[in-house]
N, C-alpha and C positions, 0 to 999 in steps of 0.2 A: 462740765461734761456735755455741752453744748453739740459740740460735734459726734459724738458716737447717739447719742439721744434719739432720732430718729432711726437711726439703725437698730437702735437696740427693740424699738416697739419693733417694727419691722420684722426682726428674726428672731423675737420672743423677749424672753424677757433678760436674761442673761446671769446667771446665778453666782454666788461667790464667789469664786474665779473669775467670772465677767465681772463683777464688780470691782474685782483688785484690778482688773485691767482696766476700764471705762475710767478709773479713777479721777474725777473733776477736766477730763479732757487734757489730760498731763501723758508726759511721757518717764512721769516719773518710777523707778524702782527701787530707789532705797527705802531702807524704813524710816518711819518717822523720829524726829531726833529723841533719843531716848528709851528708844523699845529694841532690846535685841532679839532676833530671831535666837529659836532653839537650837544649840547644838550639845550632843552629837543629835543628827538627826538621819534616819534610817528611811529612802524613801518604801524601799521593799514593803516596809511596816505601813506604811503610809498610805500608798495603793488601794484600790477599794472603794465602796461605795461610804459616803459620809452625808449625813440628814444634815440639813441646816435649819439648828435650835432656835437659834435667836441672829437677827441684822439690826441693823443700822438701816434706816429707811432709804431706798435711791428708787427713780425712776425707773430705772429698767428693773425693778424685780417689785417694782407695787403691785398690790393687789395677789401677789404670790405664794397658793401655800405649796405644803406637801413640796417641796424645795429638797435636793437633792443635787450632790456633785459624786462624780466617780472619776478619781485621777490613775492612770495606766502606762509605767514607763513605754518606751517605745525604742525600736531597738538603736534608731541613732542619738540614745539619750534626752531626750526632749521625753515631756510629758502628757501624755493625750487627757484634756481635759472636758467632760461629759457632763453640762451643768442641765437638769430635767427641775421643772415645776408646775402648776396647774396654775393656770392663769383662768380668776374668776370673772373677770370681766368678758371675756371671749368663751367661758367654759369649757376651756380646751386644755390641754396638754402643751407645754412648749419646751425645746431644747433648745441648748445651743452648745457647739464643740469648738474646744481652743485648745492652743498650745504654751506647756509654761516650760521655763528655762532656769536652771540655777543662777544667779548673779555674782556666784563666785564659788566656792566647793561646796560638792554636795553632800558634807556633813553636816552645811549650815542652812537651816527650813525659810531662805530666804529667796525666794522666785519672781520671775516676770511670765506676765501672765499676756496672751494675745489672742482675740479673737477675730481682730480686723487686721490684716497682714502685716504691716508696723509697726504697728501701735502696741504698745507692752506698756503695762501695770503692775505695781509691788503687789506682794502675796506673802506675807511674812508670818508664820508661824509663831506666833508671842508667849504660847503656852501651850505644852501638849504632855498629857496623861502616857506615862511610863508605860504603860500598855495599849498606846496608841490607840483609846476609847473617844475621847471629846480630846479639843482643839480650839484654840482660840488666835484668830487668824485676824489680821490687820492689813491693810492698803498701804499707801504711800503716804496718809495723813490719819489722824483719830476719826475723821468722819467716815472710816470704812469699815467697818469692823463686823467680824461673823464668829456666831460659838457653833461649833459643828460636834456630832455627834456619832457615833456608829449604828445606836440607834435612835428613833424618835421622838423620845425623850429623856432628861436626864434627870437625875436624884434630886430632891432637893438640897442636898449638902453639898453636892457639886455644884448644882445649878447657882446656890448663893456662894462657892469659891470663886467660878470664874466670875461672877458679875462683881465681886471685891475686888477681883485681880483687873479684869476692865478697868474698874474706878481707879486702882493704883495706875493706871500708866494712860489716867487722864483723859480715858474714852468717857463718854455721856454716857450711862446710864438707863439713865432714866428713858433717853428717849428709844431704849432696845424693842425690836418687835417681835416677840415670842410665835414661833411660826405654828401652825396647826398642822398636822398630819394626820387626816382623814381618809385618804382617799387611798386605793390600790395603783401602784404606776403601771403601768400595762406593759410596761416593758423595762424589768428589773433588771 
């Protein structure tokens, strides 16, 4: 991730969506061998603003809580991605807006994600709740990995499904960082 790294302190911090895109300074977007994206997958349902429960530690979103994405088709199909969190170190608010792309039909929750004009990142959907509540979302490799939420936070019967389902398809664990959601975002 070398190359986006400086950009990413730069223009904030850059939330799970940035993260499927910064992915280890790859331009990769498939999934990782072994994980299939969701289908059928519904973006309409999908839409919306989504908390981010738990990541996988990266540069660009350390020190991050209160972490938030909102993705918005847009009318020439591409998807307007709005990643918002508080960054504690500057005590401030920080955003950053990208666009993601389907990698192939859009019944399958498999995207590229770009917030530096070329550059695209996998964004794959590995598991999502029937009722498009939580989401468990993966990069181009295991080291990327987000449980997203609709709200806050989730059940703990959920909370320990998807972190089983994680461990089945060989994400770490262990090293998950449970996000805190304290703060009001000033602009929902």
């Amino acid at each position: 991730m070398p190359f986006f790294l400086s950009c990413f302190r730069r223009c904030a911090w850059l939330g799970l969506a940035v993260a499927a895109l910064a992915l280890s300074g790859c331009s990769s977007t498939r999934p990782p061998e072994g994980i299939t994206p969701v289908t059928p997958f519904d973006l309409a349902r999908y839409e919306g603003r989504w908390y981010e429960v738990a990541r996988l530690d990266h540069s660009f979103e350390r020190g991050m809580t209160d972490v938030s994405a909102t993705y918005q088709r847009q009318a020439d199909g591409s998807v307007r991605v709005l990643n918002r969190g508080f960054d504690t170190g500057k005590n401030d608010w920080r955003q950053a807006e990208g666009k993601a792309l389907f990698t192939g039909d859009a019944n399958t929750a498999s995207l590229k994600v770009s917030f530096f004009g070329p550059f695209y990142g996998g964004y794959h959907v590995a598991a999502l709740d029937a009722n498009y509540q939580w989401a468990l979302v993966v990069g181009p490799d295991r080291s990327y990995c987000w449980i997203l939420s609709r709200t806050t936070q989730l059940p703990p019967g959920v909370r320990e499904q998807l972190i089983a389902r994680a461990q089945a398809l060989g994400i770490d664990t262990q090293a998950l960082i449970w996000v805190t959601h304290e703060r009001t975002d000033p602009q929902p």
